[in-house]
PDB file of N, CA, C and O in Angstrom, chain B, residues numbered from 101:
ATOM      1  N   UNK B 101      35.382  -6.833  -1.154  1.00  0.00           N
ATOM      2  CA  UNK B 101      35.397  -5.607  -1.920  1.00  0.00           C
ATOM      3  C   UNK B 101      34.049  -5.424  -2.588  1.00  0.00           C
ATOM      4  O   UNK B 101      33.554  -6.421  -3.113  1.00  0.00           O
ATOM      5  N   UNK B 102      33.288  -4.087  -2.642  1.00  0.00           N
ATOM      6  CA  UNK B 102      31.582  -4.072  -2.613  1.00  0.00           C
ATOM      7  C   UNK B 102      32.224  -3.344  -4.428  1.00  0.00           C
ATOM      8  O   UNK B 102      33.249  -2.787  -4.822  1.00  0.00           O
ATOM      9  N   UNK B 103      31.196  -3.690  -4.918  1.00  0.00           N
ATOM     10  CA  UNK B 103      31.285  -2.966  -6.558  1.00  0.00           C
ATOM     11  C   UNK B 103      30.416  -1.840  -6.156  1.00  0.00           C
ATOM     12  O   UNK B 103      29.789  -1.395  -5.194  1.00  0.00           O
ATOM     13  N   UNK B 104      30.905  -1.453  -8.251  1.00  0.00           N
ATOM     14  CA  UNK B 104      30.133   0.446  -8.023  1.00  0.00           C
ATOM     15  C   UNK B 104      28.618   0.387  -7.699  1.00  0.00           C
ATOM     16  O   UNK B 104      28.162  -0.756  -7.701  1.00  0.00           O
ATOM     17  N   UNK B 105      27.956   1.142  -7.490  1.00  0.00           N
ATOM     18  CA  UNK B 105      26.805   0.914  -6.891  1.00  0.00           C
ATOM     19  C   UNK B 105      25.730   0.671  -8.138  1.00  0.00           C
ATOM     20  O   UNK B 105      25.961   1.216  -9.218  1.00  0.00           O
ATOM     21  N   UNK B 106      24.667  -0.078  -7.983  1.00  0.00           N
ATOM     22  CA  UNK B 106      23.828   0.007  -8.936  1.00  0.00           C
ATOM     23  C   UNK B 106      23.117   1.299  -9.571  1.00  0.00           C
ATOM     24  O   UNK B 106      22.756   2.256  -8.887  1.00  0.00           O
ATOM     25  N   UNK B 107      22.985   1.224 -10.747  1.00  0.00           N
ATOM     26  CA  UNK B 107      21.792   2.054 -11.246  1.00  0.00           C
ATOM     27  C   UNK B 107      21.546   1.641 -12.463  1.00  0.00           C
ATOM     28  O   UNK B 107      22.153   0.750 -13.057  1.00  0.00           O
ATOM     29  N   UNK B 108      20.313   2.521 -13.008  1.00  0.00           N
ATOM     30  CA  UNK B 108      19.356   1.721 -13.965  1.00  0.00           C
ATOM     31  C   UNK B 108      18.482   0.263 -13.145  1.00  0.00           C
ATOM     32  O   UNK B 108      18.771  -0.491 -12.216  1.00  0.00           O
ATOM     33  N   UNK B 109      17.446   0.390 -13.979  1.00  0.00           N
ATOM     34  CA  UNK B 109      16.284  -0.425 -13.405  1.00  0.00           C
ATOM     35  C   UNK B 109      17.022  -2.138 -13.322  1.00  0.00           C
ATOM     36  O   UNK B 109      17.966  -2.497 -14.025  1.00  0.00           O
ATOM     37  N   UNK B 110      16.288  -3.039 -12.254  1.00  0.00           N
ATOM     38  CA  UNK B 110      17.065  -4.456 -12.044  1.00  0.00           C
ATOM     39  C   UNK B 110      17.512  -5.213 -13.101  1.00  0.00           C
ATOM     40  O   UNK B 110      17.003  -4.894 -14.175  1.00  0.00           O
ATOM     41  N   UNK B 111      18.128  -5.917 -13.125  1.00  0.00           N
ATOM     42  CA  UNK B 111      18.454  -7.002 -13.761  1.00  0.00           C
ATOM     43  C   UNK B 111      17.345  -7.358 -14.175  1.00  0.00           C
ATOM     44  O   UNK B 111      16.411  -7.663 -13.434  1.00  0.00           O
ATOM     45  N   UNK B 112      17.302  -7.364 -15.853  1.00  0.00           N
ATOM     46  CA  UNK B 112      16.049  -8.285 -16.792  1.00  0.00           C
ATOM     47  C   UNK B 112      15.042  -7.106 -17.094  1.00  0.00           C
ATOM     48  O   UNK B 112      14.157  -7.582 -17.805  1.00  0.00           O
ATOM     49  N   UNK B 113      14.877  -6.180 -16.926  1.00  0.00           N
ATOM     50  CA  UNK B 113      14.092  -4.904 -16.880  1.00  0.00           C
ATOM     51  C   UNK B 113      12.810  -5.378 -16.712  1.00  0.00           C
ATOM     52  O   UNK B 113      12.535  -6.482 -16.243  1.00  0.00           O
ATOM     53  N   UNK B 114      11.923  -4.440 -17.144  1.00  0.00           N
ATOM     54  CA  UNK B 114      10.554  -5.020 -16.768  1.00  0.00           C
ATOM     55  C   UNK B 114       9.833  -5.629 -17.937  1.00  0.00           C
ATOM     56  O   UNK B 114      10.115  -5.453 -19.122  1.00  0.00           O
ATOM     57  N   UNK B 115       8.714  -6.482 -17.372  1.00  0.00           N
ATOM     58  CA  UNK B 115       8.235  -7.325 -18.307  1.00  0.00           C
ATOM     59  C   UNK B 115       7.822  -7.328 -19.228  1.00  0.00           C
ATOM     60  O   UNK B 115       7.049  -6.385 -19.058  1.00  0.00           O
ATOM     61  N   UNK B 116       7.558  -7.813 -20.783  1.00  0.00           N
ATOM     62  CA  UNK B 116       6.947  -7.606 -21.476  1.00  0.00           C
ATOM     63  C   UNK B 116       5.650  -6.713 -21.925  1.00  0.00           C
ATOM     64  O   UNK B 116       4.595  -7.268 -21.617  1.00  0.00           O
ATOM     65  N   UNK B 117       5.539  -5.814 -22.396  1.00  0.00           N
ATOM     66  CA  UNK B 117       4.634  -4.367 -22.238  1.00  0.00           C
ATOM     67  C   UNK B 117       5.138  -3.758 -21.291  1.00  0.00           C
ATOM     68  O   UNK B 117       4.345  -2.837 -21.092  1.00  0.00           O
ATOM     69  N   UNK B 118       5.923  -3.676 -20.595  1.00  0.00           N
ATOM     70  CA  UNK B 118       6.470  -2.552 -19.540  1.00  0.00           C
ATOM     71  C   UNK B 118       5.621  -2.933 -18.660  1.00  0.00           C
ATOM     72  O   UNK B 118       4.960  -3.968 -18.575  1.00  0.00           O
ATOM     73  N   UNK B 119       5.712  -1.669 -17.759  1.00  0.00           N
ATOM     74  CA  UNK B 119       4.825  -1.864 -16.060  1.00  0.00           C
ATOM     75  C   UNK B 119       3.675  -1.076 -16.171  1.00  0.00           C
ATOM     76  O   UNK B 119       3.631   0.050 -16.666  1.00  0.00           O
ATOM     77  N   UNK B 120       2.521  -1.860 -15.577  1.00  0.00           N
ATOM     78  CA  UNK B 120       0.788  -1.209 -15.660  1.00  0.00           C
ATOM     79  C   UNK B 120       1.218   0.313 -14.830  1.00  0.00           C
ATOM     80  O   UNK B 120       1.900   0.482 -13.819  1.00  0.00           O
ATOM     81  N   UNK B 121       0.650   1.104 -15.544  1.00  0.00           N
ATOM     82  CA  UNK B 121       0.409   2.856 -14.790  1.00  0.00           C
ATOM     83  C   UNK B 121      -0.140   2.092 -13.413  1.00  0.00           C
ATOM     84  O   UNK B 121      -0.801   1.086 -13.154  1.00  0.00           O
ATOM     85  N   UNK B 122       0.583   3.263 -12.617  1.00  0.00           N
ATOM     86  CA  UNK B 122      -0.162   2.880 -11.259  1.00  0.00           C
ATOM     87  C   UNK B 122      -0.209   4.913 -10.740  1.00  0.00           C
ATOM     88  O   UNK B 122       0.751   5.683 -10.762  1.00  0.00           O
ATOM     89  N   UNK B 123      -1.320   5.157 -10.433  1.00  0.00           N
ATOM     90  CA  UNK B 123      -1.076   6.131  -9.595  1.00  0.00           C
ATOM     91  C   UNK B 123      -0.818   6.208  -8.035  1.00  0.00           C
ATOM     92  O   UNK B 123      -1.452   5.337  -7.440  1.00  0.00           O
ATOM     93  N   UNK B 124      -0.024   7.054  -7.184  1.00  0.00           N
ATOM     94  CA  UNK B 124       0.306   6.885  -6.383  1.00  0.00           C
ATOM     95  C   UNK B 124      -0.158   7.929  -5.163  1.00  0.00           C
ATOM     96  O   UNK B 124       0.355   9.028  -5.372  1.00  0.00           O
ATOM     97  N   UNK B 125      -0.922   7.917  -4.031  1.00  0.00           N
ATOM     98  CA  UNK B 125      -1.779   8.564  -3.471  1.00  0.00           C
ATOM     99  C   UNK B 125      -1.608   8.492  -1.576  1.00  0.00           C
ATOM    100  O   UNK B 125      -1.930   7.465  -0.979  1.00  0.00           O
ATOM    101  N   UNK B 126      -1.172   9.488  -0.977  1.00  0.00           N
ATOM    102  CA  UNK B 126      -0.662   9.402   0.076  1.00  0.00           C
ATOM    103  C   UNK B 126      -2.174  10.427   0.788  1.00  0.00           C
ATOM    104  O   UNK B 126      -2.786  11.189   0.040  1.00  0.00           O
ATOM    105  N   UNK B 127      -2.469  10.303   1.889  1.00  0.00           N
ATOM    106  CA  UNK B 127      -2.942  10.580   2.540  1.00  0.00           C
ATOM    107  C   UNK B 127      -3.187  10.273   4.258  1.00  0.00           C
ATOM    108  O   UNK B 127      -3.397   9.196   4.816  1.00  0.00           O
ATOM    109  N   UNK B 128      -3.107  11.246   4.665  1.00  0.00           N
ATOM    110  CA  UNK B 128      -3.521  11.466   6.229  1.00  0.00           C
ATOM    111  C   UNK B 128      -4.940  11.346   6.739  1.00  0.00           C
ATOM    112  O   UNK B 128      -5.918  11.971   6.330  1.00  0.00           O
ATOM    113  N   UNK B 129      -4.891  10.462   7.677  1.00  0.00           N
ATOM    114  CA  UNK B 129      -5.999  10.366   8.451  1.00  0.00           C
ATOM    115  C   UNK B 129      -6.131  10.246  10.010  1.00  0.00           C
ATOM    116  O   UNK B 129      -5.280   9.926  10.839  1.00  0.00           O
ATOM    117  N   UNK B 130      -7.328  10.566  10.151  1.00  0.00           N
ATOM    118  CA  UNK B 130      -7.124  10.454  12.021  1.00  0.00           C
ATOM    119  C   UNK B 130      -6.742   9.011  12.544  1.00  0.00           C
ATOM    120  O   UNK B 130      -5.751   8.607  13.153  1.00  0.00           O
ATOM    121  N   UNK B 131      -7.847   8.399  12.103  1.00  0.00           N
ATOM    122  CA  UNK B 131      -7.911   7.253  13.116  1.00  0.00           C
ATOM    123  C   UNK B 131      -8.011   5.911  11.783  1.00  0.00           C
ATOM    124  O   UNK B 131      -8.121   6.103  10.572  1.00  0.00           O
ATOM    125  N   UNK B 132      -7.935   4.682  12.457  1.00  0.00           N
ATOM    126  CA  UNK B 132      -8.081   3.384  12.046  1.00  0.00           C
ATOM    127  C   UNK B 132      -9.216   3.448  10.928  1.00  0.00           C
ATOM    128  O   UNK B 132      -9.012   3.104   9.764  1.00  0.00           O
ATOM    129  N   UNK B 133     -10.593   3.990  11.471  1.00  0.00           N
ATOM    130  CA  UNK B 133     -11.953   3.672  10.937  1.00  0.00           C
ATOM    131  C   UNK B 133     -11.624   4.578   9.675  1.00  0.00           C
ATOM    132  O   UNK B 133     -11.743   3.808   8.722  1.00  0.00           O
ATOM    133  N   UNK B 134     -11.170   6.184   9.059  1.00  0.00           N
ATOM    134  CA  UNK B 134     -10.841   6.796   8.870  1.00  0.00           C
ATOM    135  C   UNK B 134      -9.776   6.389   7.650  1.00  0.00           C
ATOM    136  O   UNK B 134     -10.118   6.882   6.576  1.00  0.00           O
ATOM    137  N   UNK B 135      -8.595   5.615   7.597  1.00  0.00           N
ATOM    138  CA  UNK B 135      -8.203   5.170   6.926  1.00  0.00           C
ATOM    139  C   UNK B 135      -8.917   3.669   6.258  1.00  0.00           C
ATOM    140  O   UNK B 135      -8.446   3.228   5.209  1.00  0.00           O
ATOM    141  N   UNK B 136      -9.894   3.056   6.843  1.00  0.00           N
ATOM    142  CA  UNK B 136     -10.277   2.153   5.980  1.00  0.00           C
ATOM    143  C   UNK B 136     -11.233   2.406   5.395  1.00  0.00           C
ATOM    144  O   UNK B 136     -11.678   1.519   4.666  1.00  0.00           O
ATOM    145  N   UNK B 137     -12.002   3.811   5.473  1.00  0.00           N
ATOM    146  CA  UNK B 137     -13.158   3.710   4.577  1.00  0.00           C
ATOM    147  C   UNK B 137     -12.754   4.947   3.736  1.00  0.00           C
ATOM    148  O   UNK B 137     -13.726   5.403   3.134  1.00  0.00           O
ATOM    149  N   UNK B 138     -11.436   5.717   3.490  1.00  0.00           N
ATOM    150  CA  UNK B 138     -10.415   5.845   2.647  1.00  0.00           C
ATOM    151  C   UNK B 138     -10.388   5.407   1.562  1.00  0.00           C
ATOM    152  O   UNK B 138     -10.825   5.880   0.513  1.00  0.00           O
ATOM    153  N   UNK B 139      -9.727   4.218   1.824  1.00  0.00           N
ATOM    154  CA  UNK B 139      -9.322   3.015   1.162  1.00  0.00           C
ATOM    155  C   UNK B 139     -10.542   2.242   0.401  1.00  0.00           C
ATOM    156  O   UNK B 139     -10.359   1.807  -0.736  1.00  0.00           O
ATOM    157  N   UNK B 140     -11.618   2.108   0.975  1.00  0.00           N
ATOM    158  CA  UNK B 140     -12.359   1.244   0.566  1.00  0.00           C
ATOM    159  C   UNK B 140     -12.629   2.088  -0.743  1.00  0.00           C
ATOM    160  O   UNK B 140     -12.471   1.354  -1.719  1.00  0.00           O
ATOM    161  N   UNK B 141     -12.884   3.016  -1.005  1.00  0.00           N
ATOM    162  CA  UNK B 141     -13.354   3.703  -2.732  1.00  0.00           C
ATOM    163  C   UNK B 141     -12.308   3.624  -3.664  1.00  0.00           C
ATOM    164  O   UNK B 141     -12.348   4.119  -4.790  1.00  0.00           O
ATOM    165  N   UNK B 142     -11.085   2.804  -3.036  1.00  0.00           N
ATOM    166  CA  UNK B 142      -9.841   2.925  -3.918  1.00  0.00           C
ATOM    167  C   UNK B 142      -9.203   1.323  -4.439  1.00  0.00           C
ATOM    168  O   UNK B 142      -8.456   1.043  -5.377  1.00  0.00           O
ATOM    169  N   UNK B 143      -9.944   0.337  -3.250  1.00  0.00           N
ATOM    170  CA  UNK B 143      -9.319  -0.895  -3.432  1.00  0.00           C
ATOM    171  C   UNK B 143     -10.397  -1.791  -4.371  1.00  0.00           C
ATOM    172  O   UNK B 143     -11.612  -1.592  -4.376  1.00  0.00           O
ATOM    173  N   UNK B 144      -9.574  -2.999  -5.303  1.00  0.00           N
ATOM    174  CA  UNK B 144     -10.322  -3.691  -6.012  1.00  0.00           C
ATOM    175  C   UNK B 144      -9.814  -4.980  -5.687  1.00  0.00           C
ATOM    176  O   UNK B 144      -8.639  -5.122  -5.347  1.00  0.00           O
ATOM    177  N   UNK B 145     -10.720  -6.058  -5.776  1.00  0.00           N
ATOM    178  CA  UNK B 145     -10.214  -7.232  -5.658  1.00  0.00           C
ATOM    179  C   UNK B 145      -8.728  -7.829  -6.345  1.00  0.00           C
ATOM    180  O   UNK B 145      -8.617  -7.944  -7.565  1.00  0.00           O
ATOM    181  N   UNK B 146      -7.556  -8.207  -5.350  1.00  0.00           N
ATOM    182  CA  UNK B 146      -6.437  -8.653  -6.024  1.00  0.00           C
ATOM    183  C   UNK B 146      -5.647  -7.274  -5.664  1.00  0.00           C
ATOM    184  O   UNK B 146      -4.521  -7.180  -6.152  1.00  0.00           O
ATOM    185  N   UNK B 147      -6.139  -6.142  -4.822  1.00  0.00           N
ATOM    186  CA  UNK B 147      -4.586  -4.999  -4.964  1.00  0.00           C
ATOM    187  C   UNK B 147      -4.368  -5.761  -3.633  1.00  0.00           C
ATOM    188  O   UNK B 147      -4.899  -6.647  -2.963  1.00  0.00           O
ATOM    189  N   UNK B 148      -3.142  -4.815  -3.611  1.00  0.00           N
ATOM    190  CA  UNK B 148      -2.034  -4.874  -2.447  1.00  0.00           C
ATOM    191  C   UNK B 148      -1.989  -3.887  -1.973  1.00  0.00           C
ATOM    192  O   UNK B 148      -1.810  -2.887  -2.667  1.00  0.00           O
ATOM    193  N   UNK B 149      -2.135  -3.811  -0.596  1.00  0.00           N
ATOM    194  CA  UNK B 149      -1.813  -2.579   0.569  1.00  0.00           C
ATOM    195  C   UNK B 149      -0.910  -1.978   1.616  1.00  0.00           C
ATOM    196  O   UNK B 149      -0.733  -2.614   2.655  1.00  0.00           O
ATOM    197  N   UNK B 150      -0.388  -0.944   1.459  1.00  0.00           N
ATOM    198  CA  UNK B 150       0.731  -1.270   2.596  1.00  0.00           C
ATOM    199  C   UNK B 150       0.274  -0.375   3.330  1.00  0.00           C
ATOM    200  O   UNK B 150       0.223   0.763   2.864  1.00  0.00           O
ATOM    201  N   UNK B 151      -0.204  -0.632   4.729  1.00  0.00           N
ATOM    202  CA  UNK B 151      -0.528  -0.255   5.621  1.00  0.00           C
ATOM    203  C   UNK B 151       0.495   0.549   6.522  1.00  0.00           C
ATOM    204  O   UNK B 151       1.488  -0.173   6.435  1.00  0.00           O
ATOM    205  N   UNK B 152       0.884   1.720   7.418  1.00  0.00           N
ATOM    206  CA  UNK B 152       1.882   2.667   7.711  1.00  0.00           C
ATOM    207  C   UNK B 152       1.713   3.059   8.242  1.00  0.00           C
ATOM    208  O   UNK B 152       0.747   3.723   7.865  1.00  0.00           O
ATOM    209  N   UNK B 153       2.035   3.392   9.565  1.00  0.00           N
ATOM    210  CA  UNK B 153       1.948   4.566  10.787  1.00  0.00           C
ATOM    211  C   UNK B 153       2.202   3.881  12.268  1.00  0.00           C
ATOM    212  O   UNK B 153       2.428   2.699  12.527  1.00  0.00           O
ATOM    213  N   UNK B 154       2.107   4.851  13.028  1.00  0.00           N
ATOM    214  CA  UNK B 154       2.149   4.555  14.451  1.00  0.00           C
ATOM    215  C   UNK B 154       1.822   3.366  15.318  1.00  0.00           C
ATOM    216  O   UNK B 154       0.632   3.059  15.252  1.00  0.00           O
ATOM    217  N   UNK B 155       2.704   2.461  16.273  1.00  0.00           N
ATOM    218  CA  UNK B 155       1.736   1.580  16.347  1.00  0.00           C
ATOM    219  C   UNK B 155       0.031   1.702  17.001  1.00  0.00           C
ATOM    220  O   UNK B 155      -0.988   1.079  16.707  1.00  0.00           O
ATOM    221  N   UNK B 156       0.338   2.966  18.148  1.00  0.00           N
ATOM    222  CA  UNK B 156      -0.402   3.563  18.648  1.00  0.00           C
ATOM    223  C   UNK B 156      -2.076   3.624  18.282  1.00  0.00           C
ATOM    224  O   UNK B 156      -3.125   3.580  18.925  1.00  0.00           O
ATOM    225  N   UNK B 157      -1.598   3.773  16.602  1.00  0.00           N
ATOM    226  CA  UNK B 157      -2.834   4.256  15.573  1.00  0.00           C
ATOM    227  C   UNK B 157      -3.704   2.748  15.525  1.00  0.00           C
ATOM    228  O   UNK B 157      -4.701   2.589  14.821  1.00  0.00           O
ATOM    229  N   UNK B 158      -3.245   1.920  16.222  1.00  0.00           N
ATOM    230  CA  UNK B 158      -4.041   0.830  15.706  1.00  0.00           C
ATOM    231  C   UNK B 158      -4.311   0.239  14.110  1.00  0.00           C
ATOM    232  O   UNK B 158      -5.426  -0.098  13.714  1.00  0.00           O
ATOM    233  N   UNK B 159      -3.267   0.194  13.417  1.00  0.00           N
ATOM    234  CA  UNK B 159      -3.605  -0.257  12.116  1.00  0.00           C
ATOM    235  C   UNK B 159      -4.068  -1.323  12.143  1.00  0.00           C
ATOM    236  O   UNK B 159      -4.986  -1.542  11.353  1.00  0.00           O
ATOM    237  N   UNK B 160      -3.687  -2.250  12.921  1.00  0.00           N
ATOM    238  CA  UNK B 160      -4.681  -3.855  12.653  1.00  0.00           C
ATOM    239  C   UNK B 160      -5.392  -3.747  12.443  1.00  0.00           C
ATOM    240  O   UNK B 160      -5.862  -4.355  11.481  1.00  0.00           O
ATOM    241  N   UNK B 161      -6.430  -2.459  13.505  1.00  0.00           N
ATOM    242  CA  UNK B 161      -7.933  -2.710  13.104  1.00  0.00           C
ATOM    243  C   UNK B 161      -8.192  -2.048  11.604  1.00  0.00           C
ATOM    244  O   UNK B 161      -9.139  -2.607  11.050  1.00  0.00           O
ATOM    245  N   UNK B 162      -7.572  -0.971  10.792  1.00  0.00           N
ATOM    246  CA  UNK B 162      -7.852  -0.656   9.627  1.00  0.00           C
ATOM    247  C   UNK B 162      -7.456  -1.841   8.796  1.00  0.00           C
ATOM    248  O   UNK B 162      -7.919  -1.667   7.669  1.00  0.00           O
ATOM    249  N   UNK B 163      -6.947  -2.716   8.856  1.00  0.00           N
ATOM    250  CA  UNK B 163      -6.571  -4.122   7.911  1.00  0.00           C
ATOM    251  C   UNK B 163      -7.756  -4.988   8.237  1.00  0.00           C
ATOM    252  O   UNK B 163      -8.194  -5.456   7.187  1.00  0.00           O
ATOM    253  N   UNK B 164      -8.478  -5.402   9.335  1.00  0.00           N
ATOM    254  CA  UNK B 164      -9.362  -6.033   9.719  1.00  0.00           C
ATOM    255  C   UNK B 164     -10.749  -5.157   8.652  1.00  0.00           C
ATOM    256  O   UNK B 164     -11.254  -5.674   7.656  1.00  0.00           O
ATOM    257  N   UNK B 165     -11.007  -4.175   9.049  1.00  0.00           N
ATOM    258  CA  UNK B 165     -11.865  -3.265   8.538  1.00  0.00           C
ATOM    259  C   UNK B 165     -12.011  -3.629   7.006  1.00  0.00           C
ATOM    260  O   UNK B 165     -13.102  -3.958   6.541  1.00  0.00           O
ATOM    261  N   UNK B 166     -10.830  -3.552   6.225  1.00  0.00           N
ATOM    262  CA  UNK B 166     -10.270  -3.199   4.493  1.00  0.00           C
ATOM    263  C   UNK B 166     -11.014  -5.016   4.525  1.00  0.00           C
ATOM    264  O   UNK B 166     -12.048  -5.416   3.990  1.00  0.00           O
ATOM    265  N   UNK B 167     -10.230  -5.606   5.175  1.00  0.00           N
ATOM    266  CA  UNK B 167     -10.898  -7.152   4.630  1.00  0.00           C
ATOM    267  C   UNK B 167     -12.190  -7.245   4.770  1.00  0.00           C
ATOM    268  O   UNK B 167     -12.392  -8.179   3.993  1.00  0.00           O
ATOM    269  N   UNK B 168     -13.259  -6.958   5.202  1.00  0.00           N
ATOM    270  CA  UNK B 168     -14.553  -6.589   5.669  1.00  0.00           C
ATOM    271  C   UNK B 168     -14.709  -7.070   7.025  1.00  0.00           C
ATOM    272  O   UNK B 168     -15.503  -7.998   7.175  1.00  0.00           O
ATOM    273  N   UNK B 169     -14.073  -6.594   8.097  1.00  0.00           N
ATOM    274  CA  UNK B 169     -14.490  -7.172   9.674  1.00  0.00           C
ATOM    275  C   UNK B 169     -15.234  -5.702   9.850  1.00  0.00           C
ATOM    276  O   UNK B 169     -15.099  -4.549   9.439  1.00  0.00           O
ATOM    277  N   UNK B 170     -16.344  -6.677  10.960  1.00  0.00           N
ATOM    278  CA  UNK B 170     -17.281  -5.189  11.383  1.00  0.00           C
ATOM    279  C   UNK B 170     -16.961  -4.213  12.392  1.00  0.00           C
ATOM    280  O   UNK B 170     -16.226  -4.442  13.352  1.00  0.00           O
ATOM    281  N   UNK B 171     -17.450  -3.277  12.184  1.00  0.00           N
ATOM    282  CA  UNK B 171     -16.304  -1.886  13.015  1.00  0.00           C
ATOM    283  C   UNK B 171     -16.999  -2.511  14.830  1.00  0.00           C
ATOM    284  O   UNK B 171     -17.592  -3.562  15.076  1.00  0.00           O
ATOM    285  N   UNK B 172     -16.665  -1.535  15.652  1.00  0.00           N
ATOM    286  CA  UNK B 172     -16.563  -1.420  17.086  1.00  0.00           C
ATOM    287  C   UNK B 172     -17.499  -0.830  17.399  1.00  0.00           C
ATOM    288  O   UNK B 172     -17.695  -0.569  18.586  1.00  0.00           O
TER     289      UNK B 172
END
């Protein structure tokens, strides 16, 4: 038997001072090269990325790129 469904934020809420502002920023791009130099005016040492799309699109190489591998 499943209980009522959750709501309100998890168990223990969030941490002490609450949660750092984060802004949140979606954008379209053509290609691999395109999304990593995107990214590069936005990332700082220590973020986290979640990489998204087609496999088609070749994201590896935009993850290779973001870590500093040299383009093609």
């Amino acid at each position: 038997m499943a209980g009522p469904p959750m709501a309100g934020p998890p168990a223990g809420g969030p941490p002490a001072g609450g949660y750092p502002v984060q802004a949140t920023r979606i954008v379209h791009v053509p290609d691999a090269e395109a999304a990593a130099a995107e990214l590069a005016g936005w990332l700082r040492p220590g973020d986290a990325v979640l990489i998204k799309g087609p496999r088609a699109m070749g994201l590896e190489r935009t993850a290779e790129l973001v870590l500093g591998g040299s383009p093609q």
